[in-house]
DOMIRO-354370 format. One record per residue (C-alpha): residue number from 1; x, y, z; chain. Coordinates in steps of 0.5 Angstrom, whole numbers, plus 2048, in hexadecimal, padded with zeros to 3 digits. Layout:
BEGIN
<node num="NUM" X="X" Y="Y" Z="Z" cadena="A"/>
...
//
This chain:
BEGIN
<node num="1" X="88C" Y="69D" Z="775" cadena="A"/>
<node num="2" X="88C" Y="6A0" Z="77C" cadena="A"/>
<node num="3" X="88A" Y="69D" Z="782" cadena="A"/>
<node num="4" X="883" Y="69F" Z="786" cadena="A"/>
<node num="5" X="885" Y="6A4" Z="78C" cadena="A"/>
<node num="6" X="885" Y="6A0" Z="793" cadena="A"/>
<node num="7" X="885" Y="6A3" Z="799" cadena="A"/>
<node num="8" X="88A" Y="6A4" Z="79E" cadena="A"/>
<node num="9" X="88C" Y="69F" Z="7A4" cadena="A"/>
<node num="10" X="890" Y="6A0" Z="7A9" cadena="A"/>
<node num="11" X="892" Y="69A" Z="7AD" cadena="A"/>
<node num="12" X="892" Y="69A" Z="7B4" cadena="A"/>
<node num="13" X="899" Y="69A" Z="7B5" cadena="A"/>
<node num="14" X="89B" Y="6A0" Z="7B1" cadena="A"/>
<node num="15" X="894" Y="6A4" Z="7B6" cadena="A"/>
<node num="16" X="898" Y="6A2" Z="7BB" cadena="A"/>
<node num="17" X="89E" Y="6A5" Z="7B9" cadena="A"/>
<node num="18" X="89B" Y="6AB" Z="7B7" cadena="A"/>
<node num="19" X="898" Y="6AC" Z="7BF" cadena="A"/>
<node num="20" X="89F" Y="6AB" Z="7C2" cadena="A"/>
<node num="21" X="8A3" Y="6B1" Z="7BD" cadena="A"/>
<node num="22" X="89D" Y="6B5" Z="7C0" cadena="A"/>
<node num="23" X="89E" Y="6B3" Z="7C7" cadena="A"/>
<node num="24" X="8A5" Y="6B4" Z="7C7" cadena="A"/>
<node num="25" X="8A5" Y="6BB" Z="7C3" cadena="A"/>
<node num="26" X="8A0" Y="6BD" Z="7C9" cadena="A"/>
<node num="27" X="8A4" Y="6BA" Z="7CE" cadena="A"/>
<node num="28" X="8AA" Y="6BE" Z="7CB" cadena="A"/>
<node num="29" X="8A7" Y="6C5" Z="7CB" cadena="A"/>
<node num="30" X="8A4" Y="6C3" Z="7D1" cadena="A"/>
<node num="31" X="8AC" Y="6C3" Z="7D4" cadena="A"/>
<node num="32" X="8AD" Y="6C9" Z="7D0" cadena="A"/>
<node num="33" X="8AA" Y="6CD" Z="7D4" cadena="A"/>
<node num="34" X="8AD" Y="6CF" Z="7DB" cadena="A"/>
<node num="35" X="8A8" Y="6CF" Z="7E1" cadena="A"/>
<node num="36" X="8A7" Y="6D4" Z="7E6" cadena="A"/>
<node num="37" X="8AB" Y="6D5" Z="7ED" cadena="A"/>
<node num="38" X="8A7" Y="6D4" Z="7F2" cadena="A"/>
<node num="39" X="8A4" Y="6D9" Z="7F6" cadena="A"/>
<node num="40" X="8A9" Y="6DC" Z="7FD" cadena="A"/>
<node num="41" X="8A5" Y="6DD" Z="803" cadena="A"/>
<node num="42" X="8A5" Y="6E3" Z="808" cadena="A"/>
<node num="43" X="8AA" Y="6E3" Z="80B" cadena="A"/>
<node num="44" X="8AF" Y="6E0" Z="807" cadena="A"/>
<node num="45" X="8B7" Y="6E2" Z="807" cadena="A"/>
<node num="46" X="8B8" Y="6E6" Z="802" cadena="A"/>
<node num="47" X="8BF" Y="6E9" Z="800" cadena="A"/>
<node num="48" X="8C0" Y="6EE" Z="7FC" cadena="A"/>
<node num="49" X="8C8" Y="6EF" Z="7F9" cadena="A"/>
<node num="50" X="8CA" Y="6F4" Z="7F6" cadena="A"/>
<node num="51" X="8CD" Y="6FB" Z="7F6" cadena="A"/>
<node num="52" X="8CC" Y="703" Z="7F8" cadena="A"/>
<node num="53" X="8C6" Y="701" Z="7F4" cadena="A"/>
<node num="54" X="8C4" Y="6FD" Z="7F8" cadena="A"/>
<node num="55" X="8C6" Y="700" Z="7FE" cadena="A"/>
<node num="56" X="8C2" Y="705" Z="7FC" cadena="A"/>
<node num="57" X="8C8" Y="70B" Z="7FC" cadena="A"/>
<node num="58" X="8C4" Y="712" Z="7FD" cadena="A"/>
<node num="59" X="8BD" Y="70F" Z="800" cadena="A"/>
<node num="60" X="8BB" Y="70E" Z="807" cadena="A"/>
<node num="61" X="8BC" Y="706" Z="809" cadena="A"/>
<node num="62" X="8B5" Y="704" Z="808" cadena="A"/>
<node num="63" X="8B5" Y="708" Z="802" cadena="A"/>
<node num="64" X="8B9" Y="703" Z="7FE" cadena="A"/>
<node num="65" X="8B6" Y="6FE" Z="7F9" cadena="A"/>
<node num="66" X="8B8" Y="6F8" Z="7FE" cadena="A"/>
<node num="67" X="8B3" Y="6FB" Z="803" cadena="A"/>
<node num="68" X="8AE" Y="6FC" Z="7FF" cadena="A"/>
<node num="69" X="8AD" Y="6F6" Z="7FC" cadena="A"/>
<node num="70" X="8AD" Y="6F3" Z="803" cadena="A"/>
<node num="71" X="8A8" Y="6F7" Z="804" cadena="A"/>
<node num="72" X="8A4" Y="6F4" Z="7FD" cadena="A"/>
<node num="73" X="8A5" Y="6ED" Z="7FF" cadena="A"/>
<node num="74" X="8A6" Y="6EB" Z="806" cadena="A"/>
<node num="75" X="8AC" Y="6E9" Z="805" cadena="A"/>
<node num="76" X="8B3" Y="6EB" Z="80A" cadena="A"/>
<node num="77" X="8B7" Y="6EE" Z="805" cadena="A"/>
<node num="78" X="8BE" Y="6EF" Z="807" cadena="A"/>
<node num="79" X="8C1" Y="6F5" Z="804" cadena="A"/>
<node num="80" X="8C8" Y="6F1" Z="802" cadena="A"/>
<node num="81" X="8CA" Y="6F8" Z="7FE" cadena="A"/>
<node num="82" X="8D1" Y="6FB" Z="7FF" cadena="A"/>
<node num="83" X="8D3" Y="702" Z="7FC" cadena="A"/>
<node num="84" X="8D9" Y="702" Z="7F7" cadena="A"/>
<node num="85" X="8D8" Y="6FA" Z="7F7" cadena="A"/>
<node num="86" X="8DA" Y="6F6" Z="7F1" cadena="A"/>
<node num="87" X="8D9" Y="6ED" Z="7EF" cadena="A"/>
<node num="88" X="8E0" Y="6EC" Z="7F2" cadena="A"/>
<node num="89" X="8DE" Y="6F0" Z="7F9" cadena="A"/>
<node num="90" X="8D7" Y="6ED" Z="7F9" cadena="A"/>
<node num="91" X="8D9" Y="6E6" Z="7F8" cadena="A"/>
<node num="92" X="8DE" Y="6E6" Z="7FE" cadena="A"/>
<node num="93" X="8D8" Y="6E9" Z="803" cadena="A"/>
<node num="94" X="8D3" Y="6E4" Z="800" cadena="A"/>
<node num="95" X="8D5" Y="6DD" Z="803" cadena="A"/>
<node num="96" X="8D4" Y="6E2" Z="80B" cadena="A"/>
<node num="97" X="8CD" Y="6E4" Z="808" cadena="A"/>
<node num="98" X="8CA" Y="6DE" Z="806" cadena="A"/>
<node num="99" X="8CD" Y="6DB" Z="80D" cadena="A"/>
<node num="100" X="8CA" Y="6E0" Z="812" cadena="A"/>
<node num="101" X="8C2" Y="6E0" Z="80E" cadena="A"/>
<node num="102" X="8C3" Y="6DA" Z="80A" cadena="A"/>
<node num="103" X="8BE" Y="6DE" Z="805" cadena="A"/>
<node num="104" X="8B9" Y="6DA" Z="800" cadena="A"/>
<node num="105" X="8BA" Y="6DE" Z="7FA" cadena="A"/>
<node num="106" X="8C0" Y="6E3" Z="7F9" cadena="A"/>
<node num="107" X="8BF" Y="6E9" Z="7F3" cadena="A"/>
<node num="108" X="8C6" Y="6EB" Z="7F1" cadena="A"/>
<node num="109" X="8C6" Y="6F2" Z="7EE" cadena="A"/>
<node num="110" X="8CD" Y="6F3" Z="7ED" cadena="A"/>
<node num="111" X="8D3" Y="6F5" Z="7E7" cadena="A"/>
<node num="112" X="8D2" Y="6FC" Z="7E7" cadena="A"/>
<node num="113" X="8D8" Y="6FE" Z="7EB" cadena="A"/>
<node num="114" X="8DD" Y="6F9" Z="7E6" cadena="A"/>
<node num="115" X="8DB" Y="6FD" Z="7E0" cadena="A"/>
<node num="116" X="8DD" Y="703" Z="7E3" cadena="A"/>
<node num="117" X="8E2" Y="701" Z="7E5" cadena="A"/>
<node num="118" X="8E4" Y="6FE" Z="7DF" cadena="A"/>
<node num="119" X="8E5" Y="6F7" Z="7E2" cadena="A"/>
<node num="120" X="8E6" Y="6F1" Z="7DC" cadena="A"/>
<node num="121" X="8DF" Y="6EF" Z="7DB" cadena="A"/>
<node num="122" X="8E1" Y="6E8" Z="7DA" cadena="A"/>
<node num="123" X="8E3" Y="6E8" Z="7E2" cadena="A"/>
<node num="124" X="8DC" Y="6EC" Z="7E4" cadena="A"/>
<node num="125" X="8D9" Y="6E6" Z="7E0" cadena="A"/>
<node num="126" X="8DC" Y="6E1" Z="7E5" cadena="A"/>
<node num="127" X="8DC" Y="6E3" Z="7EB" cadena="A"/>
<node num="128" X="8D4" Y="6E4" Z="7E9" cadena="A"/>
<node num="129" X="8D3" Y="6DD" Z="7E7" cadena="A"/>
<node num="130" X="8D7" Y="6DB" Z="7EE" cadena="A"/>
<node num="131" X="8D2" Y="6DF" Z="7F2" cadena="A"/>
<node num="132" X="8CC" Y="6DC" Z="7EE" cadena="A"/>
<node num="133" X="8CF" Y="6D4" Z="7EF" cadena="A"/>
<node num="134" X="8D1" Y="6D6" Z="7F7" cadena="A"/>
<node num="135" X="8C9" Y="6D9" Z="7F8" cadena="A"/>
<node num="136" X="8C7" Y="6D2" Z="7F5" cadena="A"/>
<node num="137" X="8CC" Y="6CE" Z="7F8" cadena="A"/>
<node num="138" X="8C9" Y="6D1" Z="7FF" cadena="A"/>
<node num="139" X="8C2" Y="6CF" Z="7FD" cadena="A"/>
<node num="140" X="8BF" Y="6D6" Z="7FB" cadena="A"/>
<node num="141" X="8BC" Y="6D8" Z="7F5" cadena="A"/>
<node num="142" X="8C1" Y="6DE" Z="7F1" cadena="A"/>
<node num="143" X="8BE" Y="6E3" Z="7ED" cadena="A"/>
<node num="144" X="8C3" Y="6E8" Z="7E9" cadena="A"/>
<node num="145" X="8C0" Y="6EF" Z="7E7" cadena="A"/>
<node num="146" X="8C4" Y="6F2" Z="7E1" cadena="A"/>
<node num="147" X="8C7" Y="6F9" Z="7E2" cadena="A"/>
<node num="148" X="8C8" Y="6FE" Z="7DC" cadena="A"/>
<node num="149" X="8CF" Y="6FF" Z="7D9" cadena="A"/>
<node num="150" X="8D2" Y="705" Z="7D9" cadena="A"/>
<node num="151" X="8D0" Y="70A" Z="7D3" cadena="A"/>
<node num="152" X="8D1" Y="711" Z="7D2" cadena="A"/>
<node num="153" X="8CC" Y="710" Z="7CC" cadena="A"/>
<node num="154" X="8C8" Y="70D" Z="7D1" cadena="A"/>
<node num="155" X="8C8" Y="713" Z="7D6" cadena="A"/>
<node num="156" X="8C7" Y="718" Z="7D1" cadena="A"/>
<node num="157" X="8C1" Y="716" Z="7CE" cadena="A"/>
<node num="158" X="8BF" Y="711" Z="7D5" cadena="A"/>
<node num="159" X="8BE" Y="70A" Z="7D1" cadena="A"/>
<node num="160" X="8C2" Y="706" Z="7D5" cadena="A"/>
<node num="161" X="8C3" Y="6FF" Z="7D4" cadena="A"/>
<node num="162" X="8C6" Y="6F8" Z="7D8" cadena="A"/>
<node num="163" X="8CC" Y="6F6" Z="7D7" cadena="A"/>
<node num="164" X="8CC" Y="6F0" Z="7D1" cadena="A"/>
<node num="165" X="8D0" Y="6EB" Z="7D7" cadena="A"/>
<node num="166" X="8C9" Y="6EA" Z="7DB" cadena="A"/>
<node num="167" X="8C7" Y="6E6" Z="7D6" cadena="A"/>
<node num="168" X="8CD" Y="6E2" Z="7D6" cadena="A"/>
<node num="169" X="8CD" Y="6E0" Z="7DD" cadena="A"/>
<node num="170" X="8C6" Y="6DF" Z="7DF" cadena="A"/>
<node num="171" X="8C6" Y="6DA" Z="7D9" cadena="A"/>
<node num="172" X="8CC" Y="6D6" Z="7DC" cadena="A"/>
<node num="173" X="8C9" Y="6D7" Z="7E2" cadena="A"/>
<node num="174" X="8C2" Y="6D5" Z="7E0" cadena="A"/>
<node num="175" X="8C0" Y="6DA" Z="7E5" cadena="A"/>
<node num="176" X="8BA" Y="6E0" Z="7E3" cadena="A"/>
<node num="177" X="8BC" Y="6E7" Z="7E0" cadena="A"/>
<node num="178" X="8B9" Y="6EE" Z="7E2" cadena="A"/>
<node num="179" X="8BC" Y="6F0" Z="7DC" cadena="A"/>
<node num="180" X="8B9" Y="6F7" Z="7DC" cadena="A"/>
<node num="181" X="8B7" Y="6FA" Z="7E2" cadena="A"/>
<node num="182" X="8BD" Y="6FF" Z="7E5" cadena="A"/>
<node num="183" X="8BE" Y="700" Z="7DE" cadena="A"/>
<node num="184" X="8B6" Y="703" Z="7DD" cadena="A"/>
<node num="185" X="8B8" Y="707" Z="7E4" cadena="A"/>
<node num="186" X="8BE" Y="70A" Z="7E2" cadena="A"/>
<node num="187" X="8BC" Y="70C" Z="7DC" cadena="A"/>
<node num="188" X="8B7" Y="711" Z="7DE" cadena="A"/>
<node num="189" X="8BA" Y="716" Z="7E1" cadena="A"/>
<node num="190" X="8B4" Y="719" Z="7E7" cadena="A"/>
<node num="191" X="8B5" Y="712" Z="7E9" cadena="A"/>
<node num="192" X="8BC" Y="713" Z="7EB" cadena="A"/>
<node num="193" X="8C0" Y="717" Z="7F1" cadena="A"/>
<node num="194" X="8C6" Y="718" Z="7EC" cadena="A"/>
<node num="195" X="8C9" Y="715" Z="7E6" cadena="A"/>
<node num="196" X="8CA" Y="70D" Z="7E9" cadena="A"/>
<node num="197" X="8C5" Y="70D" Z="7EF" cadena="A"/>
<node num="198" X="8BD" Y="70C" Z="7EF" cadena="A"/>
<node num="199" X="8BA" Y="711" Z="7F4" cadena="A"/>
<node num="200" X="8B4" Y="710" Z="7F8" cadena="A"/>
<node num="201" X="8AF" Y="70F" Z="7F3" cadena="A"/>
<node num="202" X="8B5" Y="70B" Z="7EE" cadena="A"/>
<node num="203" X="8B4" Y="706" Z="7F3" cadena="A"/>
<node num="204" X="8AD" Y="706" Z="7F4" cadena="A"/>
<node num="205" X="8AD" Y="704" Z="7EC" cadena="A"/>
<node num="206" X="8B2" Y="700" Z="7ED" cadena="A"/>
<node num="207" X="8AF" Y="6FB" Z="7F3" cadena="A"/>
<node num="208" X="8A8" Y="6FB" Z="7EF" cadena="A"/>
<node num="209" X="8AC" Y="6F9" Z="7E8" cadena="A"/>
<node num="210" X="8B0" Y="6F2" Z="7EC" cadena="A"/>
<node num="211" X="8AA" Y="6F2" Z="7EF" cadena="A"/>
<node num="212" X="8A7" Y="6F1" Z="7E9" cadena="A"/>
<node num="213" X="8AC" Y="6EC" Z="7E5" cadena="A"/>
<node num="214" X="8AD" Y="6E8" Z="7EC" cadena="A"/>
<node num="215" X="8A5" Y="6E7" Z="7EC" cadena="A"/>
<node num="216" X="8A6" Y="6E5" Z="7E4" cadena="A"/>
<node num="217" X="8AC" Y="6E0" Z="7E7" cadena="A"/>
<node num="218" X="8A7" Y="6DD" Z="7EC" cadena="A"/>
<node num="219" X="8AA" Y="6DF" Z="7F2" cadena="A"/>
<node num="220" X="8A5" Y="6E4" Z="7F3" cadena="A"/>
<node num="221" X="89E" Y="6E1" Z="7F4" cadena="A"/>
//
């Protein structure tokens, strides 16, 4: 013979547990998710690091996507590009950069020149991560900007892509990537000058899309 149904009863105990597992999932996704930076006001120091694409070979100074993202943000933008530079040159100015304008935010564009020169990738990933921590260690904010790998593929039918290293070094570094933006530029051939540098309009595009992707970062407001 069976027994008559009985409902079910949940002691006070086994309530609360069930509430502290809740607040402890809603805690955990809260973590999870990463804050936004904060804002940098007109005025800011910014330096830009990089090479003839930041330098801004084959276009007036002012042309350059360092001058025009000043132009969209307010910001002193210093434009750190040097032409034909590589990681290790960078990383050997750098120390004078960050003690002659001591910038809030540094946006490293560079590794270019090591992959046409074939310098080994595991010294272009080092000598970026130490650019990283030396920009943290002063107190400035990094943000590096992945720049397309060399492809005969790519060139021809204009589809060109980062390099697979960025990823490993921003996630390291804990730093925010701008995975796409030279990359997009450079393949679309009315946005270049020549073969590897953007010309008057690549950099307009290319200012407006780190603009972009610094907004989503938070630095821009």
């Amino acid at each position: 013979m069976s027994s008559p149904d009985r409902p079910c009863r949940f002691n006070s105990g086994f309530i609360r547990r069930i509430l502290l597992l809740a607040a402890a999932i809603v805690f955990v996704a809260a973590c999870g998710s990463k804050a936004k930076e904060g804002a940098l006001p007109s005025g800011s120091r910014v330096v830009a690091l990089g090479d003839s694409l930041t330098a801004g070979a084959g276009v007036a100074p002012g042309e350059a996507w360092p001058g025009l993202l000043a132009s969209r943000t307010g910001w002193v933008v210093i434009n750190g590009g040097v032409s034909g530079d590589t990681s290790g040159g960078a990383l050997h100015r750098l120390p004078a950069l960050l003690e002659e304008h001591n910038p809030v935010l540094v946006l490293v564009a560079l590794g270019g020149n090591d992959m046409l020169r074939r310098i080994p990738q595991e010294e272009t990933v080092a000598n970026l991560g130490q650019i990283l921590a030396m920009i943290k260690a002063h107190g400035a904010k990094p943000v590096l900007l992945a720049t397309p790998k060399p492809s005969a593929m790519g060139a021809v039918f204009q589809n060109l892509s980062a390099a697979d290293f960025y990823h490993q070094v921003a996630e390291e570094q804990q730093v925010p990537l701008i995975e796409d933006a030279i990359a997009e530029v450079l393949s679309d051939p009315q946005m270049k000058g020549d073969p590897l540098h953007p010309n008057v309009a690549g950099h307009a595009q290319l200012s407006q899309k780190i603009f972009d992707a610094l907004k989503v970062v938070g630095y821009v407001p």
